[in-house]
N, C-alpha and C positions, 0 to 999 in steps of 0.2 A: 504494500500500500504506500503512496507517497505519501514522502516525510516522513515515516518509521525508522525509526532506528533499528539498525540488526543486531543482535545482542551483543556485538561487539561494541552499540556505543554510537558506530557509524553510517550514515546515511554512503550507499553507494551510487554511483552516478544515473543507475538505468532508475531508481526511485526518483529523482532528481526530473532525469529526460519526461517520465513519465507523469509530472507533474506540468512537462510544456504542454499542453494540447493547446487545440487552434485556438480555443476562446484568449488561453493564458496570454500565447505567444500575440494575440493583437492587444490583450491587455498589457505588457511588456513594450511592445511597438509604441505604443500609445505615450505611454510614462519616459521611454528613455527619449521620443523627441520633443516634449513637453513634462517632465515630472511636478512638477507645478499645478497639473490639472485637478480641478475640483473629483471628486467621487462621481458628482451629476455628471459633472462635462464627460467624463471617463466613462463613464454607463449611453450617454446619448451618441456617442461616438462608436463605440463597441455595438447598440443594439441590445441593451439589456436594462434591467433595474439597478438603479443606485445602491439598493440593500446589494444584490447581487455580487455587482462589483466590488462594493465593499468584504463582501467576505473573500471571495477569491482574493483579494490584494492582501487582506490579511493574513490569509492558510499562505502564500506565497511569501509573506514576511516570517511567515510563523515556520517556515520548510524550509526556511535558508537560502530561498533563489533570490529574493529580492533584503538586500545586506543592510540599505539603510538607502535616505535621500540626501541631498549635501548640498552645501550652497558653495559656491567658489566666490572666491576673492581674489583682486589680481595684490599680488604680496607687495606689490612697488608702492600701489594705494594705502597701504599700510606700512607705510616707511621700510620695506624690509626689499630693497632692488635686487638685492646680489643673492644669487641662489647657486648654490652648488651638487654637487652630487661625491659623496666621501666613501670611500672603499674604507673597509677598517680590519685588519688582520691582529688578530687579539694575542697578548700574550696569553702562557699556563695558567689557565683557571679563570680568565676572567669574561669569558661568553658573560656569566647569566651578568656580571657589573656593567656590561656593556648595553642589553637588554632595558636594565634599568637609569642608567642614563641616559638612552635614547629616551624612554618613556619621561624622563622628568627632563628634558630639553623642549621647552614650547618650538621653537626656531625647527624642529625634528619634525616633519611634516611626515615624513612616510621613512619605515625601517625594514630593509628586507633581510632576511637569512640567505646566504647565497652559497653557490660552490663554488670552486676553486682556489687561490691560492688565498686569497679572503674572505671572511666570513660575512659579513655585513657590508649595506647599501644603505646608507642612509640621503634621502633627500632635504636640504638645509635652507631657512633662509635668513638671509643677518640685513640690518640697516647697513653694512661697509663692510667692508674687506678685513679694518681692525675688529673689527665687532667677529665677523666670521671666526679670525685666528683666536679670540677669545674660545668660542666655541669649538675649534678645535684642540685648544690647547689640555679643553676637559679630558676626552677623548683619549689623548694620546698618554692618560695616566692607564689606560689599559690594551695597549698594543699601536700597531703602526697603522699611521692614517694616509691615503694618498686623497687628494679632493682636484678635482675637476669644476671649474667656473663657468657656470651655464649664459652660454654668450645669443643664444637663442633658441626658439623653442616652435619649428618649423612642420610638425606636429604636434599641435597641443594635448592636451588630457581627455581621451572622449571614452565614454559607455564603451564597453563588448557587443559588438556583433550580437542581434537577438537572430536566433536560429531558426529559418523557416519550414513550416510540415508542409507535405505533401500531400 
């Protein structure tokens, strides 16, 4: 059944897929090129009731397809222009102090785990370049950091590809 957990805990991806059907995936359609739309507007659009829609969008928040909604900011608006991207290869032991400094870095907008010769990807953003090496300087009390200065941004940030039935 979608959404069900398997007693391991984990939702596999065909519960997931099977939670796209058509009504979903034009409910989806709907939301990623307007997420802003009222319930109503989203129900008169679809072909359906507002109660309707509303529960579906719910079971779809409540099943982990739909993560959250977000507002963006452009970061320069908020004094913060220089945005970087920092690879961070950690010394012995200190992954989880890394984790949690990301977490208590506001300027830390997004943290990834990654492979290779480093462990983390953090996405940054500082009012200046001293402001930035502040921020790195935290950083570098647990492993090597290399940071790349984001000089544009020639594909911006957009939703995932909603996946069409057939």
């Amino acid at each position: 059944m979608p959404g069900k957990s398997r007693p391991n805990g984990r939702e596999t991806f065909t519960d997931r897929e099977r939670a796209l059907d058509e009504v979903n995936v034009r409910l989806l359609t709907e939301l990623h090129d307007d997420p802003r739309l009222s319930m109503s507007e989203l129900a008169r659009r679809v072909g359906m009731s507002a109660p309707a829609v509303t529960e579906r969008v719910q079971r779809l928040e409540r099943d982990g397809v739909i993560t959250g909604f977000r507002m963006e900011v452009d970061p320069a608006a908020l004094g913060m222009p220089v945005a970087a991207l920092v690879r961070i290869r950690p010394g012995p032991g200190q992954l989880p102090k890394i984790v949690a400094a990301a977490r208590n870095t506001p300027q830390v907008v997004r943290c990834f785990r990654i492979t290779g010769e480093d462990c983390f990807l953090l996405e940054v953003h500082a009012p200046s370049i001293g402001e930035l090496e502040e921020l790195l300087d935290g950083f570098l009390l647990f492993g090597q950091t290399t940071t790349s200065i984001v000089v544009s941004e020639p594909v911006p940030r957009r939703p995932l590809p909603i996946p069409h039935r057939r």
